[in-house]
mmCIF file as gemmi writes it, N, C-alpha and C atoms, coordinates in Angstrom:
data_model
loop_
_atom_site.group_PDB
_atom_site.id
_atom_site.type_symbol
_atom_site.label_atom_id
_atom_site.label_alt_id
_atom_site.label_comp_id
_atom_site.label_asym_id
_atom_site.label_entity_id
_atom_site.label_seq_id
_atom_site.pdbx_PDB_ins_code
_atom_site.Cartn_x
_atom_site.Cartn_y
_atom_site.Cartn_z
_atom_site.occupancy
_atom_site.B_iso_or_equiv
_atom_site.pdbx_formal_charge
_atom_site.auth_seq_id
_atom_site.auth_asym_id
_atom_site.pdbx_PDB_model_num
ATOM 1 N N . UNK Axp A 1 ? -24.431 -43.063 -37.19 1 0 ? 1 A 1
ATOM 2 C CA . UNK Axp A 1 ? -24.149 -42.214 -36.046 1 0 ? 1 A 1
ATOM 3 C C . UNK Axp A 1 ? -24.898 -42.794 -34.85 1 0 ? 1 A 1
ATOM 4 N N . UNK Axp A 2 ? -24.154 -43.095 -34.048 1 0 ? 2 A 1
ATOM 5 C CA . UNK Axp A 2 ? -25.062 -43.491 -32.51 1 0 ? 2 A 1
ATOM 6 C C . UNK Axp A 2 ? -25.585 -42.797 -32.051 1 0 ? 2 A 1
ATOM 7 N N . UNK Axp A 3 ? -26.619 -43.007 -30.983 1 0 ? 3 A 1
ATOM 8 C CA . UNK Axp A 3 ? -27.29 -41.742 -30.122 1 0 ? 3 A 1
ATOM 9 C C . UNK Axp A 3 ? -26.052 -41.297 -29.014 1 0 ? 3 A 1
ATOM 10 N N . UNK Axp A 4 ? -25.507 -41.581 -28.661 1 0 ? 4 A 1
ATOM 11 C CA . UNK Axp A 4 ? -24.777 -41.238 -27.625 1 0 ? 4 A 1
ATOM 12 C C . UNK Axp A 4 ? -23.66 -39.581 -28.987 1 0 ? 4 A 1
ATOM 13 N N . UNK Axp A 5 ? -23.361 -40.278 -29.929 1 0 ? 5 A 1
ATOM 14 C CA . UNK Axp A 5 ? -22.815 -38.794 -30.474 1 0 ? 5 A 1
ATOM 15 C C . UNK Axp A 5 ? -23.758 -37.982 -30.675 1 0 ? 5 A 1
ATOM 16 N N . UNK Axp A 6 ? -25.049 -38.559 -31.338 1 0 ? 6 A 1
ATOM 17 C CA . UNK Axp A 6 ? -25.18 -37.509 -31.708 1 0 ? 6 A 1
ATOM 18 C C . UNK Axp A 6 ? -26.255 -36.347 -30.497 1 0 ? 6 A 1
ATOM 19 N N . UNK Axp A 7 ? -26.393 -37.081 -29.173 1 0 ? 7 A 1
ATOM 20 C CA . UNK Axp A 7 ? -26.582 -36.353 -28.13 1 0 ? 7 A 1
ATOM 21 C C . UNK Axp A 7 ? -25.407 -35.266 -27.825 1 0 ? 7 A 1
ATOM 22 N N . UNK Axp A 8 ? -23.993 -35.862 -28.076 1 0 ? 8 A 1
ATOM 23 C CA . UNK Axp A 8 ? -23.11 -35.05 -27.546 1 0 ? 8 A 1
ATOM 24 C C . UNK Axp A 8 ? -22.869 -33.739 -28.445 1 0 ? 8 A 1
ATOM 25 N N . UNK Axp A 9 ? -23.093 -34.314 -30.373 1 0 ? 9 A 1
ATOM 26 C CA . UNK Axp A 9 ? -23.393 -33.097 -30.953 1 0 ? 9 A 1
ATOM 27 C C . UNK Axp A 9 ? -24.547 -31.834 -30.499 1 0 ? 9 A 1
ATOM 28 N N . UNK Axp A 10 ? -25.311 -32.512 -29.949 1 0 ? 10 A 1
ATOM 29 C CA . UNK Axp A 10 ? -26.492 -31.249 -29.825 1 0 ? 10 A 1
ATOM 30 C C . UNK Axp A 10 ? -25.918 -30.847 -28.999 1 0 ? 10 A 1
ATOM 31 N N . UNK Axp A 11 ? -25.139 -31.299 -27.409 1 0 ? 11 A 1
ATOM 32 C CA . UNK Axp A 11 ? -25.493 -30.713 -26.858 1 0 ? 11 A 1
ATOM 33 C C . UNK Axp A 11 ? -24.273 -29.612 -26.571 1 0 ? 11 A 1
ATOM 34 N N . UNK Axp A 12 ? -23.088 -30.018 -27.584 1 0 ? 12 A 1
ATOM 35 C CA . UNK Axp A 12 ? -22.311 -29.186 -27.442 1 0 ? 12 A 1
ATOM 36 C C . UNK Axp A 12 ? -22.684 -28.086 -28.284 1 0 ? 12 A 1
ATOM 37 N N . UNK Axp A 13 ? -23.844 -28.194 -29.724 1 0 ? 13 A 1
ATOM 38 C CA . UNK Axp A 13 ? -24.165 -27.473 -30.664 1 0 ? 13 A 1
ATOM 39 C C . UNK Axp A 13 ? -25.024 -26.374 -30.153 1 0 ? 13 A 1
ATOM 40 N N . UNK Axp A 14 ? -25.966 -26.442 -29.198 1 0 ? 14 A 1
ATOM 41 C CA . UNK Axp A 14 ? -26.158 -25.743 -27.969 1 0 ? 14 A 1
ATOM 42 C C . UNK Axp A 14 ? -25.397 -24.94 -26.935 1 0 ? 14 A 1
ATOM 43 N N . UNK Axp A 15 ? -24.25 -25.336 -26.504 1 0 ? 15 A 1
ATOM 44 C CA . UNK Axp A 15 ? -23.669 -25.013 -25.611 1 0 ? 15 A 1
ATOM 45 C C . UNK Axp A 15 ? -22.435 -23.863 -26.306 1 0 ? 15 A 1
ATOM 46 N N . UNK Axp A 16 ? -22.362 -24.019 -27.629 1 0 ? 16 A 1
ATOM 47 C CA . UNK Axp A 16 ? -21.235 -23.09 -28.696 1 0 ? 16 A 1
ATOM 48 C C . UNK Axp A 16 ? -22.237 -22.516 -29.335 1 0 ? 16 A 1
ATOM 49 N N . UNK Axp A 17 ? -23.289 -22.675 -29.848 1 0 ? 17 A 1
ATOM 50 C CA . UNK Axp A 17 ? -24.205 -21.62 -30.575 1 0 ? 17 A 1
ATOM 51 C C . UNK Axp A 17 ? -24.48 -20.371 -29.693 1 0 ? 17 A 1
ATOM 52 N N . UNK Axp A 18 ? -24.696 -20.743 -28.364 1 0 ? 18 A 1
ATOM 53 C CA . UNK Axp A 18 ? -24.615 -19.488 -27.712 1 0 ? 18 A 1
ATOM 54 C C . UNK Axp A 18 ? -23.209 -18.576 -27.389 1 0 ? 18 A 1
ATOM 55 N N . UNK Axp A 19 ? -22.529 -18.093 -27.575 1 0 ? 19 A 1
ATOM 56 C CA . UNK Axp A 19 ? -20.693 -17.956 -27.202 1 0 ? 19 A 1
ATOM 57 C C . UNK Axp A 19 ? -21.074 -16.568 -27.423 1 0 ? 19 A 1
ATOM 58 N N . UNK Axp A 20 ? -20.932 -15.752 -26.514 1 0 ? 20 A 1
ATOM 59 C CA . UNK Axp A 20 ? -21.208 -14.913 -27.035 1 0 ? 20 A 1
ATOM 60 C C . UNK Axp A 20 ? -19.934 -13.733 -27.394 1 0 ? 20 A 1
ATOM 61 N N . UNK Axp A 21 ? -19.691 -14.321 -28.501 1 0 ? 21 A 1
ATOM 62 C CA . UNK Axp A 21 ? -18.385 -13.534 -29.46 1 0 ? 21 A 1
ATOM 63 C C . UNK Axp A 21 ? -19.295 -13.427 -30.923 1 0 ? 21 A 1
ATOM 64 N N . UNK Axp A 22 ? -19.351 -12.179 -31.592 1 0 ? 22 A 1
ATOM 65 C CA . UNK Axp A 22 ? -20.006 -12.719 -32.693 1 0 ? 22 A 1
ATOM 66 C C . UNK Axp A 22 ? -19.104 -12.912 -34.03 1 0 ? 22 A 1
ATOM 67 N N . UNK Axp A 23 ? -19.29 -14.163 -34.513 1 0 ? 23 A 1
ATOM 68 C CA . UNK Axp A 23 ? -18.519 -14.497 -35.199 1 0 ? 23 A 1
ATOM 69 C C . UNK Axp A 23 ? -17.981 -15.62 -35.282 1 0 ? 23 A 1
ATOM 70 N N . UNK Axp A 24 ? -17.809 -16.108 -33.517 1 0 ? 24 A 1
ATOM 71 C CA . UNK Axp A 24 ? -16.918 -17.094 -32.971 1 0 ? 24 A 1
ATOM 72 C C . UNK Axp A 24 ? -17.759 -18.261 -33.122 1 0 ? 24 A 1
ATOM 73 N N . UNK Axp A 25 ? -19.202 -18.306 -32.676 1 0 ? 25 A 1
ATOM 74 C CA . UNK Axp A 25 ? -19.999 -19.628 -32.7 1 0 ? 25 A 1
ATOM 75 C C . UNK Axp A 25 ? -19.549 -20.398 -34.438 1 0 ? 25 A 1
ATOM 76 N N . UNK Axp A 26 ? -19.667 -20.054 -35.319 1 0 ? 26 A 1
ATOM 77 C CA . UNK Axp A 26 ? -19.372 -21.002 -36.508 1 0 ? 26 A 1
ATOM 78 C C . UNK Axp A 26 ? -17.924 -21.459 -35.759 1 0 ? 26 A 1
ATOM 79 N N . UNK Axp A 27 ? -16.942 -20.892 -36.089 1 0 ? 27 A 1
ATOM 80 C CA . UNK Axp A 27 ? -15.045 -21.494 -35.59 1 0 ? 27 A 1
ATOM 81 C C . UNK Axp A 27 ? -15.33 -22.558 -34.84 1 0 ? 27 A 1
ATOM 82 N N . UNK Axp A 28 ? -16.112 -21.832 -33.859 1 0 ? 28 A 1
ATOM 83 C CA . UNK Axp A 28 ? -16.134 -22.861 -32.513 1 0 ? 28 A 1
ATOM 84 C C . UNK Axp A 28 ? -16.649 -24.174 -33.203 1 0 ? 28 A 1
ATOM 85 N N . UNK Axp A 29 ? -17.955 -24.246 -33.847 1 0 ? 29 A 1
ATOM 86 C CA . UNK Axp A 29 ? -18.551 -25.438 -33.945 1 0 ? 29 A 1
ATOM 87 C C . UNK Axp A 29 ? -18.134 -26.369 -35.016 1 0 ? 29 A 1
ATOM 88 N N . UNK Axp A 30 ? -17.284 -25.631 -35.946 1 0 ? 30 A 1
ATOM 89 C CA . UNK Axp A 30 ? -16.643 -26.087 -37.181 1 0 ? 30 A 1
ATOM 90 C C . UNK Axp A 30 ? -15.783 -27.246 -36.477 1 0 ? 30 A 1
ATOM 91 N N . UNK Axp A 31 ? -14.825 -26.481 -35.325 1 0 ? 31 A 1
ATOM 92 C CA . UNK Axp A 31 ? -13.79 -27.356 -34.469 1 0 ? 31 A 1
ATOM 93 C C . UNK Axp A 31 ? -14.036 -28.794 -33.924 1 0 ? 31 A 1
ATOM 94 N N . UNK Axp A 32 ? -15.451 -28.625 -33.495 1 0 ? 32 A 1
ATOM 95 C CA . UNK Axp A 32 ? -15.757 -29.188 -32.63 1 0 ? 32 A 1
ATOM 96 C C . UNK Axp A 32 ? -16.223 -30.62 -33.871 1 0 ? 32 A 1
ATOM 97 N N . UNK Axp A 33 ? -17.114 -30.219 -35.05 1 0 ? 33 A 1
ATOM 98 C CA . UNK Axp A 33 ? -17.63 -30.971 -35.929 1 0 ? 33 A 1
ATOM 99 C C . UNK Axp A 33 ? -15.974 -31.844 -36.796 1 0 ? 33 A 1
ATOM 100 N N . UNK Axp A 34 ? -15.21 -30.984 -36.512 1 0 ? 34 A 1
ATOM 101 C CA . UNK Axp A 34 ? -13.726 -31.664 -37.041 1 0 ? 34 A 1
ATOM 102 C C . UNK Axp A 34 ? -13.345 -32.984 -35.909 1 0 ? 34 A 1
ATOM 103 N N . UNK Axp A 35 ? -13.42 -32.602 -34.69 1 0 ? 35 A 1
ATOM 104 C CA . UNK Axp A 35 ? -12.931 -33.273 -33.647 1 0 ? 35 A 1
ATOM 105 C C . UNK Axp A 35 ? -13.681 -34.526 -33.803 1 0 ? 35 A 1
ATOM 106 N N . UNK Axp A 36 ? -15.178 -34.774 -33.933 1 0 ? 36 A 1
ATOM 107 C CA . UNK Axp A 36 ? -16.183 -35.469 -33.809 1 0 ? 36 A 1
ATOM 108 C C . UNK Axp A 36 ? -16.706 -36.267 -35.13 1 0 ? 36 A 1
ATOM 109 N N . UNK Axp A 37 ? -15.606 -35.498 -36.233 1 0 ? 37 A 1
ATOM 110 C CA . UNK Axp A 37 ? -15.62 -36.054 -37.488 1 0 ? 37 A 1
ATOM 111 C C . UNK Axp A 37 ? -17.07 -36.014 -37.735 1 0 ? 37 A 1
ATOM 112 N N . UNK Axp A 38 ? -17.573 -34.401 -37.948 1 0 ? 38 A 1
ATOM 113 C CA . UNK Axp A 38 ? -19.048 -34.918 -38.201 1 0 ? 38 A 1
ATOM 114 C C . UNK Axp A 38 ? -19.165 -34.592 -39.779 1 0 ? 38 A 1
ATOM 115 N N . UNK Axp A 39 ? -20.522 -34.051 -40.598 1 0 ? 39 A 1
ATOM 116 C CA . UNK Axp A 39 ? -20.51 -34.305 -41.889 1 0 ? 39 A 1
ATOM 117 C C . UNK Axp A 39 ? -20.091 -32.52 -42.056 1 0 ? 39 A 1
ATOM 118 N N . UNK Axp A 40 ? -19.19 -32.44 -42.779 1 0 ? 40 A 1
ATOM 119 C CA . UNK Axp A 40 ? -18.931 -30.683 -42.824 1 0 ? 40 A 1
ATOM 120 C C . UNK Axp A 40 ? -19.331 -30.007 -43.952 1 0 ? 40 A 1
ATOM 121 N N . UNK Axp A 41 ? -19.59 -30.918 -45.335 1 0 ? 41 A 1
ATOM 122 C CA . UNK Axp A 41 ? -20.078 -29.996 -46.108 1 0 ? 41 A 1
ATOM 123 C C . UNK Axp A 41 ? -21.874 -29.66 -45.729 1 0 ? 41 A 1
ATOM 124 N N . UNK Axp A 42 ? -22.367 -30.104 -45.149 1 0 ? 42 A 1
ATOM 125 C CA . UNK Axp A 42 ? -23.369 -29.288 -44.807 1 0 ? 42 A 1
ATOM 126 C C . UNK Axp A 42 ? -23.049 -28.233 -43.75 1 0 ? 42 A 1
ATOM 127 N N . UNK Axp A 43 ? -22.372 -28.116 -43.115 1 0 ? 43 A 1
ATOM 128 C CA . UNK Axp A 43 ? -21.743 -26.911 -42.356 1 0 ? 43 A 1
ATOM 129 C C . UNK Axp A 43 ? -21.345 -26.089 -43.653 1 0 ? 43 A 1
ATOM 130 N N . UNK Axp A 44 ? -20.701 -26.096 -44.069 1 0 ? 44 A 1
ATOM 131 C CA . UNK Axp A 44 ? -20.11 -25.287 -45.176 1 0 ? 44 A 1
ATOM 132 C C . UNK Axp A 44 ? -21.313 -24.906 -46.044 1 0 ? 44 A 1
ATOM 133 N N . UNK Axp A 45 ? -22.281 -25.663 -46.784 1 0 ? 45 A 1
ATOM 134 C CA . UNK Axp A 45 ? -23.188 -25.313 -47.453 1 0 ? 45 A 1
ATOM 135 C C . UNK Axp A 45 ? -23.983 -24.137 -46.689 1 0 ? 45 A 1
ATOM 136 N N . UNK Axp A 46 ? -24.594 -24.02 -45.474 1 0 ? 46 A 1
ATOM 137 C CA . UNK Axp A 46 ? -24.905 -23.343 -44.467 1 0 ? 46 A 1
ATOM 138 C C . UNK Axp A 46 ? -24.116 -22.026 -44.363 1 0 ? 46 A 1
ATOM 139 N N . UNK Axp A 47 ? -23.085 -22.074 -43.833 1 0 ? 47 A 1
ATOM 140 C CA . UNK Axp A 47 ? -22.062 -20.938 -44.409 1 0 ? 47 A 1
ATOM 141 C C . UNK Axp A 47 ? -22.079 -20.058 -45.622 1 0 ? 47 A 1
ATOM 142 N N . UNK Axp A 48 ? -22.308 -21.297 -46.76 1 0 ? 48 A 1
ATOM 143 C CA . UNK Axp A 48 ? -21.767 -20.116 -47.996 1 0 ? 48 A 1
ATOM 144 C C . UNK Axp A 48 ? -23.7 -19.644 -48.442 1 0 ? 48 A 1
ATOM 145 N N . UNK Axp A 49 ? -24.598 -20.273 -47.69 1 0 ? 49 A 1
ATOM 146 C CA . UNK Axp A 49 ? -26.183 -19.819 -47.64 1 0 ? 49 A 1
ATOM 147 C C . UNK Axp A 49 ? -26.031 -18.654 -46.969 1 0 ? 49 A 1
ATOM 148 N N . UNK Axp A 50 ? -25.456 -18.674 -46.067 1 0 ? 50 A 1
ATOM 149 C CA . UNK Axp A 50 ? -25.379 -17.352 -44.824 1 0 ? 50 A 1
ATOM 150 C C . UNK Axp A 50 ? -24.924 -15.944 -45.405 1 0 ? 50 A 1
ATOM 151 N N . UNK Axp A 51 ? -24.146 -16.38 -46.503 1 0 ? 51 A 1
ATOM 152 C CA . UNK Axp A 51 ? -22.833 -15.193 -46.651 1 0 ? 51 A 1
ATOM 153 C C . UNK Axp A 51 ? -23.865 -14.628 -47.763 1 0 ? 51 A 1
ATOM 154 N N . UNK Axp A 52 ? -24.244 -15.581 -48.766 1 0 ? 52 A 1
ATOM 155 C CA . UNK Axp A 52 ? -25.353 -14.866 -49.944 1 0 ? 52 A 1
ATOM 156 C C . UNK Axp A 52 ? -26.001 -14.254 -49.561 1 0 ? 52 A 1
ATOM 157 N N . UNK Axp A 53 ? -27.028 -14.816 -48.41 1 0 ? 53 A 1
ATOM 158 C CA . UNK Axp A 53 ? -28.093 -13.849 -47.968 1 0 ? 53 A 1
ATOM 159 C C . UNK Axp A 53 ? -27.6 -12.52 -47.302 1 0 ? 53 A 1
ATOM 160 N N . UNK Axp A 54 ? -26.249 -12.587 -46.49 1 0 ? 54 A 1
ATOM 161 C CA . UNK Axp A 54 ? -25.949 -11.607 -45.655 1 0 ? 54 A 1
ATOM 162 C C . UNK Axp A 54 ? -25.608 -10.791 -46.977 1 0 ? 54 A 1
ATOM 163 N N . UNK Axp A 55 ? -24.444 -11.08 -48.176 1 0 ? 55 A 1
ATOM 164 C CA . UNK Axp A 55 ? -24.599 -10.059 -49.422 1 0 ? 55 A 1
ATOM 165 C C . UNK Axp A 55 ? -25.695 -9.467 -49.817 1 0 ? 55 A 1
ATOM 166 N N . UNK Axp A 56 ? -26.672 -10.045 -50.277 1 0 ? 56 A 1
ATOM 167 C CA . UNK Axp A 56 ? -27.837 -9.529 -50.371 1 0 ? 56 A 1
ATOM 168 C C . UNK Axp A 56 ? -28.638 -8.545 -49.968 1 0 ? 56 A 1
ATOM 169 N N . UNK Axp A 57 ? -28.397 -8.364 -48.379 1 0 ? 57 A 1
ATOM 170 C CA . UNK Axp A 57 ? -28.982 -7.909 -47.36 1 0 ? 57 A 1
ATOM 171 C C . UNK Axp A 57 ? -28.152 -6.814 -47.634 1 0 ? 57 A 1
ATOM 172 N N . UNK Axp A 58 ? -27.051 -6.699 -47.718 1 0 ? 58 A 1
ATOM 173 C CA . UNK Axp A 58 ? -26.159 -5.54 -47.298 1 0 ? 58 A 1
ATOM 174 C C . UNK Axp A 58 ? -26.313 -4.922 -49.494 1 0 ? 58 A 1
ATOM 175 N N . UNK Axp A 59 ? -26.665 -5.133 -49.927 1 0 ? 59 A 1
ATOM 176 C CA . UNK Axp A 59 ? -26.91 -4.556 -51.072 1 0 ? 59 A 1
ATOM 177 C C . UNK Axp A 59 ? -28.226 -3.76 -51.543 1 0 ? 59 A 1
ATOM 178 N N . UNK Axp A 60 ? -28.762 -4.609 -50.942 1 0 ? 60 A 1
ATOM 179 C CA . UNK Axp A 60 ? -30.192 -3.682 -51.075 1 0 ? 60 A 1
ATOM 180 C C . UNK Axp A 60 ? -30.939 -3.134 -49.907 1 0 ? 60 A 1
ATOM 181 N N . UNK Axp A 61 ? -29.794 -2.981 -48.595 1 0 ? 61 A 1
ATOM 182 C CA . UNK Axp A 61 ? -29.484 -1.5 -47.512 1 0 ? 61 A 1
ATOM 183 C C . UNK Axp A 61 ? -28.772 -0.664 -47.961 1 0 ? 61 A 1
ATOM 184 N N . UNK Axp A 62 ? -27.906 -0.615 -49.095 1 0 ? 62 A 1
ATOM 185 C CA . UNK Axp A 62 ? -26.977 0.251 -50.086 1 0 ? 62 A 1
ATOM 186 C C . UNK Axp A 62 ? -27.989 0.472 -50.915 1 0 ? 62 A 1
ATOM 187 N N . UNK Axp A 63 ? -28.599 0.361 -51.291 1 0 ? 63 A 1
ATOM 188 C CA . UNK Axp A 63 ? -29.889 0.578 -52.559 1 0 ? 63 A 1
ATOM 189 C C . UNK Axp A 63 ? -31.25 1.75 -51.661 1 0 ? 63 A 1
ATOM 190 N N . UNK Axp A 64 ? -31.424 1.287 -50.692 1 0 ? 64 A 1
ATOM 191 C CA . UNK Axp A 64 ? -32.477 1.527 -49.804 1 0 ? 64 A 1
ATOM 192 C C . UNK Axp A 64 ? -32.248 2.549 -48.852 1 0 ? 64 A 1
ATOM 193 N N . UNK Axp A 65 ? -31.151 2.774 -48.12 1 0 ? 65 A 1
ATOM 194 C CA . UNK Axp A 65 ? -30.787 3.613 -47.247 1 0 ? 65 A 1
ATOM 195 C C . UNK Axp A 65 ? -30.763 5.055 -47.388 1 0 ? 65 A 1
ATOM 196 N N . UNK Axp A 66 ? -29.57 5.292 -48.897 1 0 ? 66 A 1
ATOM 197 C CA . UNK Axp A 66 ? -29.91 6.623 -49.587 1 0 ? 66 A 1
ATOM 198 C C . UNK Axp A 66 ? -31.367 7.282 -49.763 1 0 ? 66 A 1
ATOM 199 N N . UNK Axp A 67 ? -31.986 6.632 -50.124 1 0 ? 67 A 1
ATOM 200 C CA . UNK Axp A 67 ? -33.66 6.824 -50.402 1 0 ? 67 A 1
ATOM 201 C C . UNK Axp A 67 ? -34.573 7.418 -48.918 1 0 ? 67 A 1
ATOM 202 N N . UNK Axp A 68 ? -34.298 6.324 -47.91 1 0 ? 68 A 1
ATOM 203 C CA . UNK Axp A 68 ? -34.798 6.671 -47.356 1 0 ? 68 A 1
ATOM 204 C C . UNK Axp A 68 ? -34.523 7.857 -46.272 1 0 ? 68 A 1
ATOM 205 N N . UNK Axp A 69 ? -32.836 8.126 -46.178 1 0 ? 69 A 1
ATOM 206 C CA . UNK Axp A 69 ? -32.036 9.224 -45.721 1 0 ? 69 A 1
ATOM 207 C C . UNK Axp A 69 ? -33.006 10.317 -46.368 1 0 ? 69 A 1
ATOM 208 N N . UNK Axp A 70 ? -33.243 10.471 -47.282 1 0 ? 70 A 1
ATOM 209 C CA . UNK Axp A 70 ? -33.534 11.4 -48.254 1 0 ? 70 A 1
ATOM 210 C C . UNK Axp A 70 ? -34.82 11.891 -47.582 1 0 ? 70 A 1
ATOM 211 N N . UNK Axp A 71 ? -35.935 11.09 -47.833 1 0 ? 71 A 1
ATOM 212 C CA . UNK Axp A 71 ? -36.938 11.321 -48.043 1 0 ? 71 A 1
ATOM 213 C C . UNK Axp A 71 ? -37.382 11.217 -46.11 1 0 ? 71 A 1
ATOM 214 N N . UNK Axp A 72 ? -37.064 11.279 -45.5 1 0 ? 72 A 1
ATOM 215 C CA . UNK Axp A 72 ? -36.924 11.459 -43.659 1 0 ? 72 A 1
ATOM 216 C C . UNK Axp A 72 ? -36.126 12.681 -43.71 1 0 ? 72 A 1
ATOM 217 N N . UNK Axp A 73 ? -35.28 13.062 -44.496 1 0 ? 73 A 1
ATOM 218 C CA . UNK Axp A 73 ? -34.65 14.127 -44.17 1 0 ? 73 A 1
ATOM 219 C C . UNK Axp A 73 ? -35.952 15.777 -44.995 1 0 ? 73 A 1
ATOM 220 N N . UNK Axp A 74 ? -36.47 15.047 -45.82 1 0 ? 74 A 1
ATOM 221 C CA . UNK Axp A 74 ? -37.202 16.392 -46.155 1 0 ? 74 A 1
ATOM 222 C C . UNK Axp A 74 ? -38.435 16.132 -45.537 1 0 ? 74 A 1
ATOM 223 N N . UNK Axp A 75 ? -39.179 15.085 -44.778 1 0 ? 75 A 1
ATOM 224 C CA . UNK Axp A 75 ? -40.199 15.209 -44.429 1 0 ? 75 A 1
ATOM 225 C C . UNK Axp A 75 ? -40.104 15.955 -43.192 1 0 ? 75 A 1
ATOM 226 N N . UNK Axp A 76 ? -38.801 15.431 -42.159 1 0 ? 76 A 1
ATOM 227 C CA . UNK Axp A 76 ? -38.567 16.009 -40.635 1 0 ? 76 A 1
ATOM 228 C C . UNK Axp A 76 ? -38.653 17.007 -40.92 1 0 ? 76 A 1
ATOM 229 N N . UNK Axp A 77 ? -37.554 17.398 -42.067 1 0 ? 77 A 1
ATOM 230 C CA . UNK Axp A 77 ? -37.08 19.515 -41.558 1 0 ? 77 A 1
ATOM 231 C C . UNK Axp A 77 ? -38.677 19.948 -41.568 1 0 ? 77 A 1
ATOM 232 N N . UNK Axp A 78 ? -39.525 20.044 -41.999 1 0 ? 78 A 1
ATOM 233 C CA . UNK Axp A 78 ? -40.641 20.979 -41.466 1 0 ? 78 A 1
ATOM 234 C C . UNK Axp A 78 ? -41.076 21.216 -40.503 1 0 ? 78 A 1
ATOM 235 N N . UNK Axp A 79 ? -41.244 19.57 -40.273 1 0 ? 79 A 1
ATOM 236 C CA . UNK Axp A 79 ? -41.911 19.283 -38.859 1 0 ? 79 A 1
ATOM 237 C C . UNK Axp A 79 ? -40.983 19.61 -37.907 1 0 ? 79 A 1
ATOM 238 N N . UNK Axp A 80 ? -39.986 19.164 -37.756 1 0 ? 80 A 1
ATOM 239 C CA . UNK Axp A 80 ? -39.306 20.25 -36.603 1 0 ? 80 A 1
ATOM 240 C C . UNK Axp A 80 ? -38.63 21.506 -36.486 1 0 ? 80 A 1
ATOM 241 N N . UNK Axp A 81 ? -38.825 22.007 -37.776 1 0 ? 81 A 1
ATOM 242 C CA . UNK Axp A 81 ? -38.832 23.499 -38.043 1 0 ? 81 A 1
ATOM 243 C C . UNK Axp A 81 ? -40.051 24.088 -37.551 1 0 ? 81 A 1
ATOM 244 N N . UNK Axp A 82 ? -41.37 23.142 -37.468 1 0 ? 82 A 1
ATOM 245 C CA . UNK Axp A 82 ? -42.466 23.859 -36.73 1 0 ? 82 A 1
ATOM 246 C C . UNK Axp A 82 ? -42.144 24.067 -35.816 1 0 ? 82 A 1
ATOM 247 N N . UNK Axp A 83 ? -41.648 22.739 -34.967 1 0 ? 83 A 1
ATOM 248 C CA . UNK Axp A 83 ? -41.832 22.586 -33.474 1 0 ? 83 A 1
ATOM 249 C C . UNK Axp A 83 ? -41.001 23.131 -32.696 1 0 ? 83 A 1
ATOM 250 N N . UNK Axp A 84 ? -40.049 23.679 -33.117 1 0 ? 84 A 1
ATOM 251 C CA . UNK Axp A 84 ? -39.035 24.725 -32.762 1 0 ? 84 A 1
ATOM 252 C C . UNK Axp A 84 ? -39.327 26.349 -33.288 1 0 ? 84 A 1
ATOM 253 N N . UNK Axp A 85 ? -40.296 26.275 -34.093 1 0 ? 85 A 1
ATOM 254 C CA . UNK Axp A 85 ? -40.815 27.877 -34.022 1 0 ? 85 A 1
ATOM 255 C C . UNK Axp A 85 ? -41.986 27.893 -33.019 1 0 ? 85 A 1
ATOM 256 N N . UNK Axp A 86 ? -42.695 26.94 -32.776 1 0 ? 86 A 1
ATOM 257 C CA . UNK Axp A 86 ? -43.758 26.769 -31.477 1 0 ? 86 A 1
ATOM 258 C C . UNK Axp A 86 ? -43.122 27.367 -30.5 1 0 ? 86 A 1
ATOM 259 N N . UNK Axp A 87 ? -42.155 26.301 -30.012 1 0 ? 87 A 1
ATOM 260 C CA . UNK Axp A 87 ? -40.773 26.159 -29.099 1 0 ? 87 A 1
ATOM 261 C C . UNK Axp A 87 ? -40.598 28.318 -28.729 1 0 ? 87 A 1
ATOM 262 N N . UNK Axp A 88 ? -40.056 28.303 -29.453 1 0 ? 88 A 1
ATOM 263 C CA . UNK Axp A 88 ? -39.815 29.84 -29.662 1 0 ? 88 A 1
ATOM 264 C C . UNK Axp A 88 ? -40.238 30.846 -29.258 1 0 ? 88 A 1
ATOM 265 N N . UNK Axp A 89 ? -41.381 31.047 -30.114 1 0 ? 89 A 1
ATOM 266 C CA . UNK Axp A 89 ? -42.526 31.916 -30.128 1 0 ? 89 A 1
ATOM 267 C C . UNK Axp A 89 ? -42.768 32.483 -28.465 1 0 ? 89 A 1
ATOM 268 N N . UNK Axp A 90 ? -43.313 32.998 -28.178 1 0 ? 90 A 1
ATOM 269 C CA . UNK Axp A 90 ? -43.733 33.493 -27.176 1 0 ? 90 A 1
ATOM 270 C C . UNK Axp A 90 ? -45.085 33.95 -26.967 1 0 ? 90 A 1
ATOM 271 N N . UNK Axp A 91 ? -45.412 32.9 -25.9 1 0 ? 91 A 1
ATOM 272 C CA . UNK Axp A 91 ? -46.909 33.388 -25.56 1 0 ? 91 A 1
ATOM 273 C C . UNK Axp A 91 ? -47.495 34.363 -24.791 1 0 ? 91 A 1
ATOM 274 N N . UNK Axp A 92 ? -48.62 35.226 -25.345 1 0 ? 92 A 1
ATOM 275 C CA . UNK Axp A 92 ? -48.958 36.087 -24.869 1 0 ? 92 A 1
ATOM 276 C C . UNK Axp A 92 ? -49.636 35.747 -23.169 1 0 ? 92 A 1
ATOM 277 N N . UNK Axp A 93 ? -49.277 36.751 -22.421 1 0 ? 93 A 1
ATOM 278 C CA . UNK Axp A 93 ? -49.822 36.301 -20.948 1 0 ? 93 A 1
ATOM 279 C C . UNK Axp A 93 ? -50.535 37.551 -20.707 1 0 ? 93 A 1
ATOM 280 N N . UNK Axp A 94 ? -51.631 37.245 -20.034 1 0 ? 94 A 1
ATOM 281 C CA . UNK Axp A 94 ? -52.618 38.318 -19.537 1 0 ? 94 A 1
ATOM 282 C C . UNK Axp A 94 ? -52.393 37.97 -17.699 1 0 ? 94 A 1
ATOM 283 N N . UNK Axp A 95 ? -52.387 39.148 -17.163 1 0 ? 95 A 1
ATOM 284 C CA . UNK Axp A 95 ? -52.359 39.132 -16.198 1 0 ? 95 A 1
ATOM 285 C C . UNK Axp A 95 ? -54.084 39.861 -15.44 1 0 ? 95 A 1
């Protein structure tokens, strides 16, 4: 690879990493790595790294979320069952 591509890779890899569509920066740069004939299974390896971790992520926020719905939902109700009987209440005034 010469320096002159692979300047033009960065600097288009730069200039499409930012796009702001989300989703679009991979398409975009996939295109661009086709056009420029660059090496794609490391693009692709990258990709199918991305998608595991993003599974992952989204499985044990399905594992985690219920739990913590839960346990925020019985700690609040008191506390702002206080703070709305505070709220309420009525204070005595001396004149």
């Amino acid at each position: 690879m010469t320096p002159e591509k692979m300047a033009l890779s960065l600097a288009l890899g730069g200039a499409l990493g930012v796009f702001p569509a989300l989703g679009c920066t991979t398409l975009l740069c996939t295109l661009v790595a086709i056009v420029l004939r660059l090496n794609l299974p490391a693009a692709w390896a990258a990709v199918r790294f991305l998608w595991t971790t993003t599974w992952h992520a989204i499985v044990a926020w399905g594992l985690i979320a219920p739990v913590f719905v839960g346990l925020a939902y019985l700690i609040l109700t008191p506390v702002l069952q206080r703070v709305l009987h505070r709220e309420v209440t009525p204070t005595a005034q001396t004149d």
